[in-house]
TINUGU-397022 format. One record per residue (C-alpha): x, y, z; residue in one letter. Coordinates in steps of 0.2 Angstrom, whole numbers, plus 2048, in hexadecimal, padded with zeros to 3 digits. Layout:
N
XYZA/...
//
This chain:
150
4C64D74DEX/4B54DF4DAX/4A64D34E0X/49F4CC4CFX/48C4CA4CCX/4844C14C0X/4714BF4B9X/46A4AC4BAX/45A4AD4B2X/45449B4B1X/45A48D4BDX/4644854AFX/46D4954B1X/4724934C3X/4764824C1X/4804844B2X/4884934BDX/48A4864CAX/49447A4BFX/49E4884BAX/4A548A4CAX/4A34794CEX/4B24764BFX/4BE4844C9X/4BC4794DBX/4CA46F4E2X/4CD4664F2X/4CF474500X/4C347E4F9X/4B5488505X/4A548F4FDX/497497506X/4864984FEX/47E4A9506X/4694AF501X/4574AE506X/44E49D504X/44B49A4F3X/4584A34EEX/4614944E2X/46E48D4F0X/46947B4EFX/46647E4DAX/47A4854DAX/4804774E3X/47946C4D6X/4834754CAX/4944744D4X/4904624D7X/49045E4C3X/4A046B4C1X/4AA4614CEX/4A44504C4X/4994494D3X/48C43D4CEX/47C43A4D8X/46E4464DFX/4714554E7X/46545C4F3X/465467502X/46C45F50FX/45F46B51EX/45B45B527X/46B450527X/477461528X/48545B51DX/48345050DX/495448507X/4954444F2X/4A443A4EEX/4AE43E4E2X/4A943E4D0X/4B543F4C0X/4BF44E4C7X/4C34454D8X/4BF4514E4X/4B044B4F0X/4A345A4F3X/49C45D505X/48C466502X/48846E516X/47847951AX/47A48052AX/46848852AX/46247E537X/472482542X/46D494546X/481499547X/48348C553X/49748A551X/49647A55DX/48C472552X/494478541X/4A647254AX/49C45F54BX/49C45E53AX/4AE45F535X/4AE46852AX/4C146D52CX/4C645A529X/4BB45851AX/4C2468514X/4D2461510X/4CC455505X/4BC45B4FCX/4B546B4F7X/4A8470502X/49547A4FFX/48F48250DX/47D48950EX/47A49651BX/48A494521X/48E4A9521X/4934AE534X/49949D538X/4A049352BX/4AF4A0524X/4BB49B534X/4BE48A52CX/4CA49451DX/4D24A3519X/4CC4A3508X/4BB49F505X/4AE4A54F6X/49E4AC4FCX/4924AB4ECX/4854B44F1X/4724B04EAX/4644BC4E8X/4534BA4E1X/44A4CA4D9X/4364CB4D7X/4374C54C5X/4414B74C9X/4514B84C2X/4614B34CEX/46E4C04D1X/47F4B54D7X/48C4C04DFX/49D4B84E1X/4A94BE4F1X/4B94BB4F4X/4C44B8500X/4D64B3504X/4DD4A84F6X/4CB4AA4EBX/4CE4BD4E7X/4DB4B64D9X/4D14A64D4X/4C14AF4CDX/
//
């Protein structure tokens, strides 16, 4: 499958992309949040959040790592991750879990590029770009089972 970009020119935009997504997520499923700071992770996670039916605040998780929002309407749990503060540091990413809650919930990993992809075959990169005017350029990259899901 071709990488799909799309224009988010507002943040209602990303989070309304976000949500989106959010409604396509099931147990099992592995998405990695990839761009610069500021690039609109933490504002698509907030979308993803509201498609998957989580209620409560979302936020970036940079100072507790890993964030778990119970399961909303749809039933699956989100585990929102942001492995900036990791620095690659597998050893640290393995103490999180992550592969248990996977089973269970959909999990959201921020910086998790280079490190976070061994947990599954098929993961969805969505990659996040910010251009000078502000406008958010979301790329989606499948892999594994993802190539026939977007």
């Amino acid at each position: 499958m071709v990488e799909q970009a799309v224009e988010l020119p507002a943040e209602q935009d990303t989070v309304a992309y976000g949500e989106e997504l959010g409604r396509k997520l099931r147990a099992g499923d592995l998405v990695l949040l990839a761009g610069p700071l500021g690039a609109g992770k933490t504002v698509l996670t907030r979308g993803i959040a509201k498609g998957l039916g989580v209620s409560g605040r979302v936020s970036s998780p940079t100072f507790v790592l890993a964030r778990v929002h119970p399961a909303g309407e749809r039933g699956v749990p989100l585990v929102h991750v942001d492995a900036y503060r990791l620095g690659g540091d597998l050893a640290q990413l393995d103490d999180l879990d992550l592969d248990t809650d996977l089973e269970a919930s959909a999990v959201v990993v921020e910086w998790g590029e280079g490190s976070a992809e061994r947990l599954s075959e098929d993961y969805l990169v969505v990659r996040l770009q910010r251009r000078d005017d502000d406008v958010r350029i979301a790329t989606l990259e499948p892999h594994g089972g993802w190539k026939e899901r977007v």
